[in-house]
C-alpha positions in Angstrom: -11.3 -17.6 1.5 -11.2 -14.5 -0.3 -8.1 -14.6 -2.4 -7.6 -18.6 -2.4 -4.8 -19.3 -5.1 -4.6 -15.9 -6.2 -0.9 -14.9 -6.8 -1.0 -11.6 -5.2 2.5 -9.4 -5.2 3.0 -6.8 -2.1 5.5 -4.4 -2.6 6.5 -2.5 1.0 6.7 -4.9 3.4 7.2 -2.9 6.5 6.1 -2.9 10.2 2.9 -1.2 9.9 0.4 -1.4 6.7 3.0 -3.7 5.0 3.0 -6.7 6.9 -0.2 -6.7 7.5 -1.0 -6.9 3.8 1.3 -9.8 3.5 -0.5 -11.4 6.8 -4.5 -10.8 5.7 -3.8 -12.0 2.4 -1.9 -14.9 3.6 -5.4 -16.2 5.7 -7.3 -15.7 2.7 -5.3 -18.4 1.1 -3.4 -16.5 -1.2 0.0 -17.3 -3.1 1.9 -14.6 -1.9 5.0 -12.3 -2.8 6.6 -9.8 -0.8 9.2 -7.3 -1.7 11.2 -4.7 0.4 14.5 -3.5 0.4 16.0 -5.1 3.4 16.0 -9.0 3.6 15.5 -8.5 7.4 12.1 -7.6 6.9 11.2 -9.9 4.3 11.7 -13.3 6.9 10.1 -11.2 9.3 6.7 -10.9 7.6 7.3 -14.4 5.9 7.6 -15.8 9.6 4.5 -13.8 11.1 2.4 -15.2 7.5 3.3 -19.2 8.2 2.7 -18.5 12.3 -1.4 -17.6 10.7 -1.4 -19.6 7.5 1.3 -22.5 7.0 0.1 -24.0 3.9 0.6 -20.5 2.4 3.3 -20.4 -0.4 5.3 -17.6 0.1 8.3 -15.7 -2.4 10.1 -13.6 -0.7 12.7 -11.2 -2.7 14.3 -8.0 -1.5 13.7 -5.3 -4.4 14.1 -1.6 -4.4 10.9 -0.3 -6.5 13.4 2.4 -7.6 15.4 0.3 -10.1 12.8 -0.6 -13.0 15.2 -4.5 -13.2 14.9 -5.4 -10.1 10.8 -5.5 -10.3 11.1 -7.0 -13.5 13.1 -9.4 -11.5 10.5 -10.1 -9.2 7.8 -10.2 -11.7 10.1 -12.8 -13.3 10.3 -15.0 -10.5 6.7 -14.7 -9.7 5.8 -16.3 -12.9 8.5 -18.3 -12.7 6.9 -19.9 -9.2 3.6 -19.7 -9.9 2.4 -19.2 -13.8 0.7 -16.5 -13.0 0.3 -12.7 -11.3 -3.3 -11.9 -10.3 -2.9 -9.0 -8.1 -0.2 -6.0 -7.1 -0.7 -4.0 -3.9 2.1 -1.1 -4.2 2.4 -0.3 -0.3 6.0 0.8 -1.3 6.4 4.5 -0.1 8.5 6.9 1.3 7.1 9.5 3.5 10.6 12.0 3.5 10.8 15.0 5.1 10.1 18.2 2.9 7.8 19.9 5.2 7.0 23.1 2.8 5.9 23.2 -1.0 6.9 27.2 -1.1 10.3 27.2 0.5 10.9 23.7 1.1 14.1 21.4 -0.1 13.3 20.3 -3.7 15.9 17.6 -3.9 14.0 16.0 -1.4 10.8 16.2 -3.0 12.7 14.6 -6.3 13.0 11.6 -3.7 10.0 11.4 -2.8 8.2 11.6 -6.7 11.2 8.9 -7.4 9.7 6.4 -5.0 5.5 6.8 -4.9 5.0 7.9 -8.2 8.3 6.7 -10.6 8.4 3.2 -8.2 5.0 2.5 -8.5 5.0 2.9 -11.9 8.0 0.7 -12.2 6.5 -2.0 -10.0 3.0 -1.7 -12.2 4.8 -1.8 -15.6 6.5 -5.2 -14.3 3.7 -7.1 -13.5 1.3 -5.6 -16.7 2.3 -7.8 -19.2 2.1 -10.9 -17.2 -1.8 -9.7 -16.8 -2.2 -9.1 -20.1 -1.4 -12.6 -21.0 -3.4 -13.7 -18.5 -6.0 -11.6 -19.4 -7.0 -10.5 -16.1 -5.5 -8.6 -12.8 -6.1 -6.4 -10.2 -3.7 -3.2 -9.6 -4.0 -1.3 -6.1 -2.6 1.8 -5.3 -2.2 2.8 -1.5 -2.6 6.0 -1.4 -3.3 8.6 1.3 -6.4 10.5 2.9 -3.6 13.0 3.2 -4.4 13.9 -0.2 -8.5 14.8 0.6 -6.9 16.9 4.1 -4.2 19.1 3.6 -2.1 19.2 6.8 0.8 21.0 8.2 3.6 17.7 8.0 2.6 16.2 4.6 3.0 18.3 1.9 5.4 17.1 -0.7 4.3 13.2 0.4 0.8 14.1 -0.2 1.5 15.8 -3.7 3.5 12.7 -5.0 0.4 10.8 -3.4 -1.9 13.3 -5.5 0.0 12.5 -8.4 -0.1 8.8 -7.9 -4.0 9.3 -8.1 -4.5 10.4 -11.2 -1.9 8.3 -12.7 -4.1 5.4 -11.5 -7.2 6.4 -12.9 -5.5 6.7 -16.4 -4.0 3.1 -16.0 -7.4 2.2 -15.2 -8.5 3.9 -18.9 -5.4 2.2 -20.7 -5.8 -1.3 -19.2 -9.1 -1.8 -18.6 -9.8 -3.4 -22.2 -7.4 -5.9 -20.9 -9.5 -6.8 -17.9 -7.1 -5.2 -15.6 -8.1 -3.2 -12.8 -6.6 -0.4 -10.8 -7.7 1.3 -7.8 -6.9 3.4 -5.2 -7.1 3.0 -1.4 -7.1 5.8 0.9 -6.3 5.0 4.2 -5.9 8.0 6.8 -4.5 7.3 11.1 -4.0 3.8 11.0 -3.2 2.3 14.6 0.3 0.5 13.8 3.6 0.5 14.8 4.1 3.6 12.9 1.6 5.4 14.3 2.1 4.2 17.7 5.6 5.6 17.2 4.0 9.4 16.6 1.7 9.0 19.4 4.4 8.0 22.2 6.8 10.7 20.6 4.1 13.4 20.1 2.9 12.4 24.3 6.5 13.3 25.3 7.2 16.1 23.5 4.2 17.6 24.4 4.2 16.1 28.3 0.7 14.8 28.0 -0.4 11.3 28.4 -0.7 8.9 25.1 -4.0 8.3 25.8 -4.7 12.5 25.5 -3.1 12.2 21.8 -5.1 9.0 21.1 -8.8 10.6 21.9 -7.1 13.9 20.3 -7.3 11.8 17.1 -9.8 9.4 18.0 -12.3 13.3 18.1 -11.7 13.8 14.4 -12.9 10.1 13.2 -16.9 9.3 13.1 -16.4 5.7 14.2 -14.4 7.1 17.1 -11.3 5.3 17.6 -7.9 5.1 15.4 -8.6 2.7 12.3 -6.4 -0.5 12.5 -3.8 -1.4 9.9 -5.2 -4.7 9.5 -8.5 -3.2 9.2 -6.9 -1.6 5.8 -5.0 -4.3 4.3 -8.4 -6.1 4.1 -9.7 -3.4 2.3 -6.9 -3.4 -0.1 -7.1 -7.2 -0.5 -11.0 -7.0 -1.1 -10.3 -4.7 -4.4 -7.8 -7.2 -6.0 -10.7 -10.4 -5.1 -12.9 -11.3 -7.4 -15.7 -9.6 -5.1 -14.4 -6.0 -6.5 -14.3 -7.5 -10.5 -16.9 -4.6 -11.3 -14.8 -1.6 -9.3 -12.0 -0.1 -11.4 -11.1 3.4 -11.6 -12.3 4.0 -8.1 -10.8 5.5 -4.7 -11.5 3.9 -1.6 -12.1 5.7 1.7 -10.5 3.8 4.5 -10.5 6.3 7.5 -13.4 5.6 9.5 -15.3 8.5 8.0 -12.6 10.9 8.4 -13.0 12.0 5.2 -16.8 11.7 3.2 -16.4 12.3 -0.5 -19.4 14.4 -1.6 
């Protein structure tokens, strides 16, 4: 198993990339913690993660990445469980809605920053210190293929998301004497609940069949079809395994060749 015994911390447990990170890393035998800010969702995923692996140890606590205590809190009880904290994935996001850079509502773009890039930062400050005494961890950051194509829907999430890149490259500079890692994954569609959701709205508002917006998609993507969620999570769980332990600094494409670095 890829992550067996690793104590691996998921922040953003959610019904599409979320819960799928909690799941994948669950049946590689990881020691897992999940955070989100509803409770609901947090015996959801914990249900879903026994149903695939029930030998897995699972902590649960409902934490809003927001407030810098509360991951603290759940950095505390994760070495309080386990002894140890070998690996963050901060899936915690918020997508908003501030549609325009040039005219568009700035409180909401505060919001957004608060959450992807202040949050994260929270969450990753929490669990550091554990690492350090440790002397080893892997940081992920789940970032957004938004960021390498500008679109017409994702401006001010894409420039927290932007932001949120570079900051992990500079972790990567300040912690990597510590053996830490940080990395960046990039997914872009990813066939989910979420996504599923755009497709049946996008079908009806548009009076097309979902199919038409699927292959509409599906066009734009060498491998031809909609990456699925699961698909990423085991992409973000393969840069916190010890398979990875030469990678750090580095963003991962996950879209199916949507997008090619040069």
């Amino acid at each position: 198993m890829l992550l067996r015994d690793k104590v691996i911390i998921i922040s953003g447990i959610g019904p599409g990339l979320g819960v799928k990170l909690a799941i994948e890393a669950a049946r590689e035998g990881a020691r897992v913690v999940i955070a989100a800010r509803t409770q609901a969702r947090l015996n959801d995923a914990e249900a879903r993660m026994l149903e695939i692996a029930p030998a897995c140890e699972v902590l649960k606590q409902a934490t809003d990445i927001t407030a810098p205590e509360q991951c603290r809190r759940l950095a505390q009880l994760a070495m309080e469980r386990f002894g140890c904290i070998d690996g963050l994935i901060n899936s915690a996001f918020l997508h908003g809605n501030p549609p325009l850079l040039g005219d568009g509502n700035l409180d909401q773009l505060r919001e957004v920053f608060e959450t992807n890039v202040i949050g994260t930062l929270n969450m990753t400050q929490a669990v550091v210190p554990a690492m350090k005494q440790s002397g080893s961890g892997a940081i992920v950051m789940v970032n957004t293929m938004a960021t390498r194509l500008p679109n017409d829907f994702e401006a001010g999430y894409a420039a927290s998301k932007g932001s949120l890149t570079t900051a992990a490259k500079y972790l990567a500079l300040e912690l990597g004497p510590h053996n830490i890692r940080v990395n960046s994954l990039l997914p872009g569609w990813m066939w989910g609940v979420p996504v599923q959701g755009y497709v049946k709205h996008t079908a009806s508002v548009e009076g097309v069949s979902e199919d038409e917006i699927v292959a509409r998609i599906a066009a734009n993507i060498p491998l031809g079809r909609i990456i699925r969620d699961e698909e990423c999570a085991r992409a973000a769980l393969f840069l916190v395994s010890d398979y990875a332990s030469a990678i750090t600094g580095a963003q991962l494409d996950a879209n199916g060749g949507q997008f090619m670095a040069g």
